[in-house]
C-alpha positions as CSV (number, residue, x, y, z in Angstrom):
1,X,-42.6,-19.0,-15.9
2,X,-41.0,-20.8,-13.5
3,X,-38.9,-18.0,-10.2
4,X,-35.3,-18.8,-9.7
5,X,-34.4,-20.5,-6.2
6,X,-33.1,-17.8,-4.2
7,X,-31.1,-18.1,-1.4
8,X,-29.0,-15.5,0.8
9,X,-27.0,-16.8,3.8
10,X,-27.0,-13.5,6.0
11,X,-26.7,-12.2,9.8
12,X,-29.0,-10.2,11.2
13,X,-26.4,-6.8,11.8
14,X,-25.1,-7.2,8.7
15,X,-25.7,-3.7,6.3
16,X,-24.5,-5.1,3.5
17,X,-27.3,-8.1,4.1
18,X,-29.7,-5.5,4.2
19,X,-28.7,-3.9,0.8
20,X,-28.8,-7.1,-1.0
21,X,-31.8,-8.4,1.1
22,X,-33.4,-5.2,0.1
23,X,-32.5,-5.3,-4.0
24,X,-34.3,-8.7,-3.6
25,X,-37.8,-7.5,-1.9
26,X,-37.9,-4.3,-4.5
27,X,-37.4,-7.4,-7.4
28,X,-40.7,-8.9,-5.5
29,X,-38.9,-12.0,-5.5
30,X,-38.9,-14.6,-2.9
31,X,-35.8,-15.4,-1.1
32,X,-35.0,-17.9,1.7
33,X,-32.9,-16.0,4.2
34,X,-30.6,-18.6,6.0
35,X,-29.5,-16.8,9.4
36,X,-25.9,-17.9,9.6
37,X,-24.7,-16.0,12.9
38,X,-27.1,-18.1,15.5
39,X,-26.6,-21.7,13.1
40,X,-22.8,-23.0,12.7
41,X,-24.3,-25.7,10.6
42,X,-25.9,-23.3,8.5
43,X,-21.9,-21.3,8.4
44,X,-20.3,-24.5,7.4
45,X,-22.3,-25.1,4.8
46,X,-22.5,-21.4,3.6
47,X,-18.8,-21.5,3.4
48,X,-18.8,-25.1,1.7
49,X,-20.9,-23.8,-1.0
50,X,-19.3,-20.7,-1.7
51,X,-15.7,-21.5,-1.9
52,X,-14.5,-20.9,1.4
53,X,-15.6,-17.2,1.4
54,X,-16.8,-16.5,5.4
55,X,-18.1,-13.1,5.0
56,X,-21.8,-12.8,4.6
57,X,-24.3,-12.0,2.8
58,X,-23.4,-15.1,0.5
59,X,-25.9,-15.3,-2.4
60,X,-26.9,-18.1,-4.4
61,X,-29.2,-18.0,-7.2
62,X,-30.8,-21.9,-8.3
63,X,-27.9,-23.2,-6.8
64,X,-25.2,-21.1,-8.7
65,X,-22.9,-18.7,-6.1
66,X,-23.3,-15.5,-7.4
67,X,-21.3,-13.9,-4.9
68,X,-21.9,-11.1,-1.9
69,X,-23.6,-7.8,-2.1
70,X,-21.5,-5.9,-4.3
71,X,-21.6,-9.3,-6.8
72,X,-25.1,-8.6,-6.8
73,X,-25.4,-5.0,-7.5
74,X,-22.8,-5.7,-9.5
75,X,-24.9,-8.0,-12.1
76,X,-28.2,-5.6,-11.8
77,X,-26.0,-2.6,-12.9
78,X,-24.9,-5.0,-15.5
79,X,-28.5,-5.9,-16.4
80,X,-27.5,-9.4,-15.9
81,X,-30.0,-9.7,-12.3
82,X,-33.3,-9.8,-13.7
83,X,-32.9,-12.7,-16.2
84,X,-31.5,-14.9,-13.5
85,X,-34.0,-13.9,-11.0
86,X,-36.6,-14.9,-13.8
87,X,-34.6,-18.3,-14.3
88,X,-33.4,-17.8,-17.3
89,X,-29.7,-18.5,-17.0
C-alpha cells in the first residue's frame, strides 16, 4: 500500500498550520512542509496551485488541493481523510 503525497504549504506563526500540521502527525503520515513566509517562490507557486487562494496552510493531497485547515478537518469529520491519506482516491 502505496502513502498519498502530502503536501502543506505553511508559515511558521501560523495556528491554523499547526492544527492541520498536527491532524497530519496524529495520522502518522508523512508530509512535506513547504515554508511559504521566508520563500516567495515557494508563495507563487502555492498560490498557482491552489487557485489564487493566498492564505496558508494550503493542503494538497497527491497533487489534488484539498483546501486549508478547516477543508481538512472538514473531510476527517466527513470520514473522507483517511482514504485519501491511504491513496485511495
Amino acid at each position: 500500500m502505496s502513502m498519498a503525497k502530502i503536501e502543506i504549504y505553511s508559515s511558521p506563526f501560523c495556528g491554523f498550520c499547526h492544527q492541520a500540521k498536527g491532524l497530519l502527525e496524529s495520522k502518522n503520515v508523512a508530509f512535506e512542509d513547504i515554508d511559504v513566509m521566508m520563500n516567495r517562490a515557494r508563495k507563487a507557486e502555492m498560490m498557482e496551485r491552489a487557485g489564487g487562494r493566498t492564505s496558508v496552510p494550503q493542503i494538497f493531497i497527491d497533487d489534488r488541493h484539498v483546501g486549508g485547515c478547516d477543508d481538512l478537518f472538514a473531510l476527517e469529520s466527513a470520514g473522507k481523510l483517511d482514504p485519501m491519506l491511504e491513496g485511495a482516491s
